[in-house]
C-alpha positions in Angstrom: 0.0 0.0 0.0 1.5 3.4 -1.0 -1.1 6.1 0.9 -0.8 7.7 3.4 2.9 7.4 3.8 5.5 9.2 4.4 8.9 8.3 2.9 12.7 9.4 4.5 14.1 10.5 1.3 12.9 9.6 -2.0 10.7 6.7 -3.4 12.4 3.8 -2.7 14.2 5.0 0.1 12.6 3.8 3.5 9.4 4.9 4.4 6.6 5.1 7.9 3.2 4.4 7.3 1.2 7.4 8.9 -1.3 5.1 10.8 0.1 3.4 13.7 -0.4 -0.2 13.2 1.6 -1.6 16.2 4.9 -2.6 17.1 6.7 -5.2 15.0 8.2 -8.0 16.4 10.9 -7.8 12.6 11.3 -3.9 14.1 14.6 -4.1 12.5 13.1 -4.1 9.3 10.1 -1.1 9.9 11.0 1.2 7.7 10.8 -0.8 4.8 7.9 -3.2 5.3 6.1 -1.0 2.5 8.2 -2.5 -0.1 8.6 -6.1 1.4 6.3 -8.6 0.4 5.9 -10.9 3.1 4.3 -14.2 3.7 1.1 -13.5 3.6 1.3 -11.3 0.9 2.3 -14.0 -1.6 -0.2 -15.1 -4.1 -0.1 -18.9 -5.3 -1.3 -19.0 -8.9 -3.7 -21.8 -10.7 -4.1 -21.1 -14.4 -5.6 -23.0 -17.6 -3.2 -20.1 -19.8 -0.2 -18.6 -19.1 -0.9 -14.9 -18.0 1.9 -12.5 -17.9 1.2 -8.3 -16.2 4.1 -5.8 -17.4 4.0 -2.5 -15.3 6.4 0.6 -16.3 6.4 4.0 -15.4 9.1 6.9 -15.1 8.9 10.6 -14.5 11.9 10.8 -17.3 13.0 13.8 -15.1 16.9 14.8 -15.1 16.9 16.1 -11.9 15.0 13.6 -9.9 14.6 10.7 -11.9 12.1 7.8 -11.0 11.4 4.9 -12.3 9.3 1.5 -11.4 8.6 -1.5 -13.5 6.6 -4.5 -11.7 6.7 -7.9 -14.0 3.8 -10.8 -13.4 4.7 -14.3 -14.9 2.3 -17.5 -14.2 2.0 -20.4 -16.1 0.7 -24.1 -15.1 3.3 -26.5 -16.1 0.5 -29.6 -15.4 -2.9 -28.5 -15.0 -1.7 -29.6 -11.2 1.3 -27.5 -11.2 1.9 -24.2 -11.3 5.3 -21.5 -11.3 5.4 -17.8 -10.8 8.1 -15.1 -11.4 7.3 -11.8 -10.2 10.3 -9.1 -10.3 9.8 -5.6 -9.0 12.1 -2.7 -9.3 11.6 0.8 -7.4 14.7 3.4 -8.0 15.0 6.9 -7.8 18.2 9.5 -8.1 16.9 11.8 -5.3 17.4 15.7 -5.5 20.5 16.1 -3.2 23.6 14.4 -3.9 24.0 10.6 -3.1 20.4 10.1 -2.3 19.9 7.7 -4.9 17.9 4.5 -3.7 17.1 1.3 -5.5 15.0 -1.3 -4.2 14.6 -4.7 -6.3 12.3 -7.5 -5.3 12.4 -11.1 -7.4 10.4 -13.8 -6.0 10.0 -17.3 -7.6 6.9 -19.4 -6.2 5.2 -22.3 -7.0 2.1 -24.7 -6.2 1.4 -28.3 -6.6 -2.4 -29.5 -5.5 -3.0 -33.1 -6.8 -5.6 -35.3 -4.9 -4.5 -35.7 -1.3 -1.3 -33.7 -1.2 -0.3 -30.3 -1.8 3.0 -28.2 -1.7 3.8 -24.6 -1.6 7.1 -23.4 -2.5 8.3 -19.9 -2.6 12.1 -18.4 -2.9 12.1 -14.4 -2.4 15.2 -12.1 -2.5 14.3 -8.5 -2.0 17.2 -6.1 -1.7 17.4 -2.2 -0.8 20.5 0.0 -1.4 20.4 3.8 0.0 22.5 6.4 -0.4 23.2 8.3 2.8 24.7 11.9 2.3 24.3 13.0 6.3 22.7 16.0 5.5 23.5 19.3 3.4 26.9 20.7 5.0 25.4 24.5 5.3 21.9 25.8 5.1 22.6 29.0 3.5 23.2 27.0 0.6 19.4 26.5 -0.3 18.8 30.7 -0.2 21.1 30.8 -3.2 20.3 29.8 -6.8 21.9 26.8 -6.9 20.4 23.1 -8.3 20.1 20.6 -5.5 22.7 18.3 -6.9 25.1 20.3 -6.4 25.1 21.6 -3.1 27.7 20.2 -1.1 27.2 17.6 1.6 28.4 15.6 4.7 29.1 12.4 3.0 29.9 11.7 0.0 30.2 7.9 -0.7 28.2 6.5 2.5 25.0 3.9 1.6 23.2 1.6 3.1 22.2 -2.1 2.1 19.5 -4.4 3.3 18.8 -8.3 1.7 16.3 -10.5 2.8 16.7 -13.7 1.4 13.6 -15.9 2.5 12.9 -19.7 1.7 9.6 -21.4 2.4 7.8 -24.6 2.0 4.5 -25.9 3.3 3.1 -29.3 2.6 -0.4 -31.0 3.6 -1.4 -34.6 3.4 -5.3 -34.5 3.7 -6.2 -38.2 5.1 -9.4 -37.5 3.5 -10.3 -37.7 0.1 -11.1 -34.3 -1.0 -14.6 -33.0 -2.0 -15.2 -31.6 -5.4 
């Protein structure tokens, strides 16, 4: 969900929800739960066709360039079977030097539901990188004419990276014979 937010930098950079919604046992991670698909967020996929969803957009800005492109794959391999590739990519430049964030999401998943048994598979690595620039050295910098990117500031080459490299399986044996 993307409203009401209110992000720490740029899109893509980390971001706080504006409603509180309690604390978080993974607080480590808070400021970028927006962007992490979690768990219960993944969608297992059961499709007579393949279906595929491409998603772009940009703000083709030279100053403050965004851009986003969200990629859909599903396809039954057996009308049993099923695989997913979804790949999501959020980066923007920021205005201020070394602001520039980049978060990229790829998650593979898959489903197997034949007679008693099912399995559900899923392999996510979701990755942020932030720039970190401590702040504009001087604020009398922003009375004069100057364009953001160049006004100087406390660091120079500092960033930031998070990964979250999740696994997951789940299996059920129904000792029933299932109902159509």
């Amino acid at each position: 969900c993307f409203l009401p937010i209110a992000h720490l930098g740029n899109v893509a950079a980390p971001a706080q929800s504006l409603f509180f919604d309690g604390l978080s046992a993974d607080f480590h991670n808070q400021a970028y739960r927006l962007y992490l698909t979690t768990d219960e967020d993944l969608t297992y996929f059961n499709t007579k066709e393949f279906y595929t969803n491409i998603f772009y957009i940009s703000n083709f800005s030279k100053d403050n360039n965004f851009q986003s492109i969200n990629l859909l794959h599903t396809q039954n391999i057996r009308p049993w079977w099923n695989a997913s590739l979804r790949y999501n990519l959020y980066g923007s430049d920021g205005i201020y030097k070394n602001t520039k964030d980049k978060f990229s999401s790829f998650i593979f998943s898959t489903s197997y539901e034949r007679r008693r048994y099912r399995l559900y598979f899923h392999l996510k690595n979701q990755q942020f990188k932030t720039g970190l620039n401590g702040g504009i050295v001087d604020t009398a910098y922003l009375s004069q004419d100057l364009a953001t990117t160049v006004i100087p500031v406390r660091l120079e080459n500092a960033h930031a990276k998070l990964r979250n490299l999740d696994i997951g399986a789940l299996q059920l044996f129904s000792l029933t014979k299932p109902k159509d």
